[in-house]
Backbone bond lengths (Angstrom), bond angles and torsions (degrees), N, CA, C in turn:
res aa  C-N    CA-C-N  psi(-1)  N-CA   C-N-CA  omega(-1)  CA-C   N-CA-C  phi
1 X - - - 1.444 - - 1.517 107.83 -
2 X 1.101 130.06 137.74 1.279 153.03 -169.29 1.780 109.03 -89.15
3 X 1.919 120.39 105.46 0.844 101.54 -159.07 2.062 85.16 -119.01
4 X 1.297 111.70 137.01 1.502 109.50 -177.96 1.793 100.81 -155.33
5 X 1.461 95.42 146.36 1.765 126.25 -155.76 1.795 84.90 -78.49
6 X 1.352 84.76 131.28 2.151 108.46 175.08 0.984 88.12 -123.27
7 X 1.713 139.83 145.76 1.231 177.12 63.30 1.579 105.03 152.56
8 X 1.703 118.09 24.01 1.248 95.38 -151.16 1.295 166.84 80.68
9 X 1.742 93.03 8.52 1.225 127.73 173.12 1.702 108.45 60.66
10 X 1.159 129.18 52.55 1.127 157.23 165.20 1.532 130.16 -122.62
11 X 1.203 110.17 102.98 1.396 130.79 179.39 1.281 157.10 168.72
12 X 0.837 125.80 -145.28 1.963 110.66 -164.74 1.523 131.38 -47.88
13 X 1.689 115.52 7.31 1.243 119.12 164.52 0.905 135.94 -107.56
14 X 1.504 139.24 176.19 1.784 132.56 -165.80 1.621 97.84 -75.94
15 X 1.212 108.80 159.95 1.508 129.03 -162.51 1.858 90.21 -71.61
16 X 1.379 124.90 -46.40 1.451 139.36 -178.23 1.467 131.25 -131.57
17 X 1.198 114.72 164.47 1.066 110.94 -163.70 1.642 120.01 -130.60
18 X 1.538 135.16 172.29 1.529 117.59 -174.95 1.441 72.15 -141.93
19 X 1.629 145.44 57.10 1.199 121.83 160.09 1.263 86.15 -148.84
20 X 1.518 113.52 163.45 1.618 132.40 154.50 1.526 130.84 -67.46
21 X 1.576 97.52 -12.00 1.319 104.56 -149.60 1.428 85.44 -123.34
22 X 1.905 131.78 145.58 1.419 146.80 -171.64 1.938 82.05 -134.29
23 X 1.254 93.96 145.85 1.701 110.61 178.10 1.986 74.60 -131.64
24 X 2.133 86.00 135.93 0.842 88.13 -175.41 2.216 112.48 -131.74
25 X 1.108 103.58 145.17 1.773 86.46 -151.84 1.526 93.62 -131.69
26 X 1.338 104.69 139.85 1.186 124.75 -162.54 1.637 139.52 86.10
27 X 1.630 102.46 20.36 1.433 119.04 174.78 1.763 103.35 -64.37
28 X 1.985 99.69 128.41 1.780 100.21 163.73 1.799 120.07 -36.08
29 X 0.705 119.63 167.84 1.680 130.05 175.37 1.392 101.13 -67.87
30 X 1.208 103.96 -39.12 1.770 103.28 -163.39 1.492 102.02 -92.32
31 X 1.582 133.80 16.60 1.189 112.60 -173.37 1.502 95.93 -91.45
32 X 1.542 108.95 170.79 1.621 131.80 160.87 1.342 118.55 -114.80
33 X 1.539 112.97 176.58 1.195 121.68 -172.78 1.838 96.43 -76.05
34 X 1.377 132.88 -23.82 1.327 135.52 169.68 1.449 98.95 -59.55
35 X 1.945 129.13 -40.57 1.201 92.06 -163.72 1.352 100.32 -85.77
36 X 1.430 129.38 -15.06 1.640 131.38 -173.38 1.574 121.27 -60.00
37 X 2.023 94.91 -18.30 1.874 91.72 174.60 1.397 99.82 -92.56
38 X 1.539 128.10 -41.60 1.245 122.34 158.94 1.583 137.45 -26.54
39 X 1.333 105.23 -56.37 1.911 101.81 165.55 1.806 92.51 -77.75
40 X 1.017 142.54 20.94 1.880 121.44 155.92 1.361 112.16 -140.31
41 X 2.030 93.05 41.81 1.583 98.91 178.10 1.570 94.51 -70.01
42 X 1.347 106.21 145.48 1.912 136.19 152.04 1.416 85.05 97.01
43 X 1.499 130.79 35.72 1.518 121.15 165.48 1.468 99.76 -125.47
44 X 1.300 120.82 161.27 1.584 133.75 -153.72 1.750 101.59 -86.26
45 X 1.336 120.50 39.11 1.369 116.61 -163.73 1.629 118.81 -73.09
46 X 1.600 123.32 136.42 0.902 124.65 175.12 1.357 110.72 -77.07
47 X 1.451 122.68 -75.64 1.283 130.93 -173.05 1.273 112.14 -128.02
48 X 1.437 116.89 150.99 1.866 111.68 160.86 1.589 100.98 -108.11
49 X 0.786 102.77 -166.31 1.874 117.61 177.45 1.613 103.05 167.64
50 X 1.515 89.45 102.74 1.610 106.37 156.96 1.583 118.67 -70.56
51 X 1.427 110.57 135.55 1.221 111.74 171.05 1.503 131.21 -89.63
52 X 1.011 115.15 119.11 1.812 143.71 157.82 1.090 127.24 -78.00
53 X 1.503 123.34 105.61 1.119 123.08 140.41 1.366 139.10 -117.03
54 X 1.467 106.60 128.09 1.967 118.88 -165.85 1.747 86.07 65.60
55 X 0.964 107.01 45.23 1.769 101.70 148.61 1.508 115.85 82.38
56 X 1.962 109.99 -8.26 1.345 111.79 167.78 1.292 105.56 -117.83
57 X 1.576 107.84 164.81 1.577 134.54 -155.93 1.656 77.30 -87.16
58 X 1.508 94.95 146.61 1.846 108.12 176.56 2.070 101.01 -121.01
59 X 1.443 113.42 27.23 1.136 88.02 164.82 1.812 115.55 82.21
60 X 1.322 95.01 -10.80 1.750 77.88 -161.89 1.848 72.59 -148.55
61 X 1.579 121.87 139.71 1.709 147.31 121.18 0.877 127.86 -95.40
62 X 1.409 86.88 -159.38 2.011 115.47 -170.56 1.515 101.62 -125.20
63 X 1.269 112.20 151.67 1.320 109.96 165.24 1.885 94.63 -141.39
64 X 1.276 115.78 139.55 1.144 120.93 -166.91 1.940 108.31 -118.61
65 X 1.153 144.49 114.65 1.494 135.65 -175.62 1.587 90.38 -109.38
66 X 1.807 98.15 170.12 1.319 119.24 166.63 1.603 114.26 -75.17
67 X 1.313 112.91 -6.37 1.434 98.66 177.36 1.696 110.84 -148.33
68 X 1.375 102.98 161.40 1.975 96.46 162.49 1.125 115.07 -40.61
69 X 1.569 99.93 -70.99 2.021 129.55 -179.12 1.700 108.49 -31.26
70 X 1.714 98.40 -55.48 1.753 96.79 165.25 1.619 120.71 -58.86
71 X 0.936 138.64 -48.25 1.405 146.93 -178.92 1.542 100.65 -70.05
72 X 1.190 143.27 -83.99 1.212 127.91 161.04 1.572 130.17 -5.50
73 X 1.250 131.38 -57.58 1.367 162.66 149.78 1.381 96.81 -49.49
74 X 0.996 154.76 -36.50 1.553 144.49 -177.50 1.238 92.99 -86.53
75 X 1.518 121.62 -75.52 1.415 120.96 176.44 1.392 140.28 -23.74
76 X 1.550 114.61 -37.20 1.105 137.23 154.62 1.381 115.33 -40.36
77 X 1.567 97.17 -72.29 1.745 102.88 -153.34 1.795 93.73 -97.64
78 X 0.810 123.59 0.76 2.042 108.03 -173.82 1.747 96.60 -140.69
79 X 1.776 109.48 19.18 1.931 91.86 162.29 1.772 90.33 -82.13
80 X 1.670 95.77 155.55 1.474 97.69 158.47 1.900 102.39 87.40
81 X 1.219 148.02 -8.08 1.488 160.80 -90.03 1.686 83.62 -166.29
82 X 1.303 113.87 126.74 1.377 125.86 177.22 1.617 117.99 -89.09
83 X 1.220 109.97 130.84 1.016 125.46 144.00 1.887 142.39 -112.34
84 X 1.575 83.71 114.77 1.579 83.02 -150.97 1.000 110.43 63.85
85 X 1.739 108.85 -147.04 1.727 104.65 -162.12 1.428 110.89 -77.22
86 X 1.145 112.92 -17.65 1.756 128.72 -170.47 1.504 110.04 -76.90
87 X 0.780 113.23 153.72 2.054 117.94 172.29 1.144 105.45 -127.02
88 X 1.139 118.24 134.95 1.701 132.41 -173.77 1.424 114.82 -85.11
89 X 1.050 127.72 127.43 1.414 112.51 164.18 1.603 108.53 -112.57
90 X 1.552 97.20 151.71 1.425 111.76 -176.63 1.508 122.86 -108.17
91 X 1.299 110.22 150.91 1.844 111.69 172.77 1.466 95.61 -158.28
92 X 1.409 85.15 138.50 1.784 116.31 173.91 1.613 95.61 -43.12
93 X 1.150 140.74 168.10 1.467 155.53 176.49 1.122 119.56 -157.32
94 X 1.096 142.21 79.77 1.518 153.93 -158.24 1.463 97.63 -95.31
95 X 1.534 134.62 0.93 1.824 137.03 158.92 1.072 96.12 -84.96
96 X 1.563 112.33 -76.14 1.539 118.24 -165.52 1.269 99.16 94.58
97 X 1.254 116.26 -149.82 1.730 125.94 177.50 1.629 96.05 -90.84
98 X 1.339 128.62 117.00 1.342 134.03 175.26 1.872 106.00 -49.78
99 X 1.290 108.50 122.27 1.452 95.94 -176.46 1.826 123.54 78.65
100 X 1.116 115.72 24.61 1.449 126.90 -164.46 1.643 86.22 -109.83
101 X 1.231 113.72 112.34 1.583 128.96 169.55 1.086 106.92 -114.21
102 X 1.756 103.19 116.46 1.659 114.32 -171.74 1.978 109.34 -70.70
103 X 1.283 100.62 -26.36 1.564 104.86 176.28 1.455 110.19 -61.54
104 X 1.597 110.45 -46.96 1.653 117.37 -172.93 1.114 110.38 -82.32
105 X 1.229 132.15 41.69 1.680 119.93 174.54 1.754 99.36 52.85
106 X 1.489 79.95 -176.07 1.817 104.46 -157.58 1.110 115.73 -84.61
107 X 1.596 103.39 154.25 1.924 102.17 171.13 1.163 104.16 -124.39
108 X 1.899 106.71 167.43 1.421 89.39 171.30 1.569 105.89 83.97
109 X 1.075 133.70 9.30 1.718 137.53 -172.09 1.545 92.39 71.13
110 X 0.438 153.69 -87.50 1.674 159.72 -121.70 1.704 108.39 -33.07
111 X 0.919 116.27 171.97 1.741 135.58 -164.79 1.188 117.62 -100.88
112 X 1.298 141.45 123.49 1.748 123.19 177.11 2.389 82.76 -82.76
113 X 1.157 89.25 142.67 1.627 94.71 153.92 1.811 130.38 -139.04
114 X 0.945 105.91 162.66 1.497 121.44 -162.50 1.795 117.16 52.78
115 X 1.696 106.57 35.66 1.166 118.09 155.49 1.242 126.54 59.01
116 X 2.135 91.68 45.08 1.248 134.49 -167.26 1.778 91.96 -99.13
């Protein structure tokens, strides 16, 4: 999937953040949790998790980092940031996936990555 910068990575979310976790809205149908670490390649990401419901993608995840500072720093530079033809927009998420234990693998379909 083809990931390329729209307006400069400027837009509809808070400048910072107090969570680890970015909910992310407006992913193609066809993306995966492979393409969700892909658009936040060179960021400290724990996990993504695309959302499913009854077995189809709704357009909207999670992206989970090792730190605030990381999530903040993503938020910054990749809200607003294309994927494929679509552009993602981002917001801080201080829920996350209710019950999403980064030790226990993923919910929600989603992927543990880098063997987290």
């Amino acid at each position: 999937m083809v990931v390329s910068s729209r307006n400069g990575g400027h837009g509809g979310g808070p400048a910072s953040t107090s969570t680890n976790c970015l909910r992310l809205r407006g992913l193609p149908y066809q993306a995966d949790e492979k393409d969700v670490a892909k658009f936040f390649e060179g960021f400290d990401l724990v996990k993504a998790v695309v959302v499913r419901k009854n077995g189809k993608p709704t357009g909207e995840g999670y992206a989970y980092f090792h730190s605030e500072a990381e999530a903040s720093t993503a938020l910054q530079r990749k809200n607003r940031e294309s994927m494929g033809s679509r552009y993602i927009e981002l917001f801080a998420d201080n829920k996350g996936l209710a019950g999403l234990n980064l030790s226990k693998g993923p919910a929600t379909g989603g992927k543990t990555l880098g063997g987290a």
